[in-house]
N, C-alpha and C positions, 0 to 999 in steps of 0.2 A: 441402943443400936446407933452405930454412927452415921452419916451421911454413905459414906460408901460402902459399910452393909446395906443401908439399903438398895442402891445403886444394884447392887449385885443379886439382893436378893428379887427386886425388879426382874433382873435379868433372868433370873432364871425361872420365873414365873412366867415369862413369857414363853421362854423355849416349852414349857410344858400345857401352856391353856394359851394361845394368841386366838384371838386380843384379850384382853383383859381389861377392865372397868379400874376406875379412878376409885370408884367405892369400895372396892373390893380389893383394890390395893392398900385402900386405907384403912380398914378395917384389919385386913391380914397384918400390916406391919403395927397398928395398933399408931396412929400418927393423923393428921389433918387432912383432909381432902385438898388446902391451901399447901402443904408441906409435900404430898402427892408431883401436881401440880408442878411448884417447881424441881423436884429429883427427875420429873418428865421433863420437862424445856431442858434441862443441862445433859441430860442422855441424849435427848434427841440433837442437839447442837453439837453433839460428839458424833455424831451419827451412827448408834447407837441401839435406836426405835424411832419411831412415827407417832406422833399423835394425829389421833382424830375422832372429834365429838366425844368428851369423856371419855376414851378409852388410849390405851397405847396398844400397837401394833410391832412386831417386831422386823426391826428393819420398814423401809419404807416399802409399803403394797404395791410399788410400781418398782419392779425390782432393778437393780443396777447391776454392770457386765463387771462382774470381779471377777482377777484372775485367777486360775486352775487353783495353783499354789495356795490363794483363801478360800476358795472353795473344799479344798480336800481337808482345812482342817473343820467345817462344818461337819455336825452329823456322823462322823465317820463309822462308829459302830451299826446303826442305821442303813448306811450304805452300803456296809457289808452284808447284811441279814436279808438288805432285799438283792444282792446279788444271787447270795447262795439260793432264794425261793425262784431268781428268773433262770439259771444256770439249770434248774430240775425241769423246763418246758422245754428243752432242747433233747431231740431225738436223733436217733443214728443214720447218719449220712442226711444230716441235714442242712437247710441254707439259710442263713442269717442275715441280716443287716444291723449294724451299730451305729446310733449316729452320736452324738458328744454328748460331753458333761464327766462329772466327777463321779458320779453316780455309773454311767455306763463303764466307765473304768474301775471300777471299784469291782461291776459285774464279770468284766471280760477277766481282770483275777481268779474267780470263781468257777471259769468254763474249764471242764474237763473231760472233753468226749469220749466218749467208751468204743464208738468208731470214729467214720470220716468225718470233717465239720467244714462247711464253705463259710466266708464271713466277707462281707463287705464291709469295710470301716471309713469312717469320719474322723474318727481318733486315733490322731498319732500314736499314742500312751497304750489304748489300747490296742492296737496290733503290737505293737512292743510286746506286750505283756502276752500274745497270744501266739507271736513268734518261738515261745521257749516251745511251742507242744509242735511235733513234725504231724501231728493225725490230724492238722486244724492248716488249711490251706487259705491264705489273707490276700482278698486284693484290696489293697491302700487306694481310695482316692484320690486325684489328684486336684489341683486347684490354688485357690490362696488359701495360704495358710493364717490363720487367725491367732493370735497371738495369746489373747484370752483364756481359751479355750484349748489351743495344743491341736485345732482339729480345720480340717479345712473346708470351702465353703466357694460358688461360683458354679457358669456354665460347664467345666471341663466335669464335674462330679455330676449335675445334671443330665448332663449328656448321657453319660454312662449308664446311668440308671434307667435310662429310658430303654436297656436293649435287654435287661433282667428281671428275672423274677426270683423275690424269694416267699420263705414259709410265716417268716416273722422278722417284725422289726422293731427293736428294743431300742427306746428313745429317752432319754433324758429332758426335763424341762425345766423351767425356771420359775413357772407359775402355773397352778391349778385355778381357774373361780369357773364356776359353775354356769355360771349364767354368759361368760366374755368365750369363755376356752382353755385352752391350752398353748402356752405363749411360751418367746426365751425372749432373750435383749438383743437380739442382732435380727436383720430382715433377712441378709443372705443367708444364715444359717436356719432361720423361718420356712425358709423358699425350698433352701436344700430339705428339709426335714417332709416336706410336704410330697416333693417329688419321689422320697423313701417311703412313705406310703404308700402310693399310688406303685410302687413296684414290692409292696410287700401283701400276702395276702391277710396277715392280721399285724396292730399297731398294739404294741405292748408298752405303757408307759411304767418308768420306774423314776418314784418319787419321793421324797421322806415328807411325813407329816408335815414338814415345815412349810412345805411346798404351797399348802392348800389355803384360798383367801385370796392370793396372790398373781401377778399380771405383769407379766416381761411386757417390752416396747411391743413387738413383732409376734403375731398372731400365728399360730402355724393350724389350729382344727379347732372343729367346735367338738362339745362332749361326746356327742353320737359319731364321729371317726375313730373310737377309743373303742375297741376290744377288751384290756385289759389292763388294769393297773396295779402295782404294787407295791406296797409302803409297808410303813413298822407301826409297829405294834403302838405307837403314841399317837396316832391319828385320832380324831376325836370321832366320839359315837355316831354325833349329825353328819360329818361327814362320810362316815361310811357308810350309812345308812343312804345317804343322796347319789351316793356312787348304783348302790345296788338298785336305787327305784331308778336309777338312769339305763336299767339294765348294763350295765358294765362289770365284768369279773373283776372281784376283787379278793385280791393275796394280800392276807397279813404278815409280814416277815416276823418272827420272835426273835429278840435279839438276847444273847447269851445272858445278860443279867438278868432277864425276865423269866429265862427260863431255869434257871436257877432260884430265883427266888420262889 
């Protein structure tokens, strides 16, 4: 196996078990704990994974504000399977809130109302994408728009929210860990997201596996403001398990190769 098999197969070791142990990497590729070791420092210099304390981490656990465009090619089958599971908790003539990420876009794809649908958005991309349906009425917030993310963020969206109620409010996040919260990398869009709470009567997070370990800059709730979350099917046992003793609903999305196989 050459250096960049393993490089790769690192890589993909972690998309499916993060983190992962130094031993356990070495042992699987059948190579040195020393040989490990450095394929870890030259990923991680590429910025690539994290090390920390024998193990690697993917990406680094204090996550960074990449834009939409690399974010939409993360995951993407993922983010479709948990759209189609949050698109089926929407009922007739109901009121929604969206706030950003690739993930809530990928959702608002998926919405198809069988009647009326109110929506409040954060996401430019996604009211785009909600504009083709005339049964689905969008009020776009206004504010600054964030470049990152395609979605906007400040007092004037604040504002707004303070004179509304909705039934639910499907959020996007950048980082799960259990014991910190629920976080993204921007404070303003923290702030925003938190005041979409407080106008929504249940918080519905949608998040891919990958999510989970992990800790954006800007805090937006701790576990117990979470209602609900929904990921795929790769989420790992212990974490769903620590969802459910947190009392929090939890939707396993299947994503079409799982289900197939």
């Amino acid at each position: 196996m050459t250096k960049e098999e393993r490089h790769n197969a690192i890589l993909e070791q972690l998309l499916k078990h993060d983190p992962v142990l130094v031993s356990d990497l070495a042992t699987m590729l059948e190579v040195s704990s020393v040989t490990i070791r450095k394929d870890l420092t030259e990923l991680e210099n590429d910025g690539k994974l994290y090390r920390s304390h024998g193990k690697a981490i993917a990406i680094n656990p204090f996550t960074s504000n990449r834009s939409v465009n690399e974010k939409e090619k993360l995951a993407p089958e993922e983010k479709y399977a948990i759209g189609i599971e949050a698109a089926k908790l929407i009922k007739p003539n109901d009121s929604i809130i969206l706030a950003s990420g690739t993930t809530v876009q990928a959702f608002a794809r998926c919405i198809q109302p069988v009647q009326n649908l109110t929506v409040v958005s954060a996401s430019l991309q996604a009211s785009l994408s909600l504009a083709k349906n005339q049964d689905i009425d969008i009020i776009q917030l206004g504010g600054v728009m964030r470049h990152s993310s395609e979605s906007v963020v400040g007092p004037y969206s604040e504002q707004f929210l303070n004179d509304c109620s909705s039934s639910k409010l499907f959020m996007g996040v950048d980082g799960i860990d259990f014991d910190f919260g629920f976080t993204t990398t921007d404070m303003r869009e923290a702030h925003l997201n938190q005041k979409m709470m407080q106008a929504a009567q249940k918080t519905i997070v949608l998040a891919d596996s990958s999510k989970f370990g992990r800790r954006g800059f800007a805090k937006i709730g701790n576990m117990e403001d979470i209602d609900a979350i929904i990921t795929d099917s790769n989420v790992k046992p212990c974490d769903a398990r620590r969802i459910e003793e947190l009392g929090i609903k939890l939707i396993i999305a299947e994503m079409k190769s799982s289900i197939q196989a």
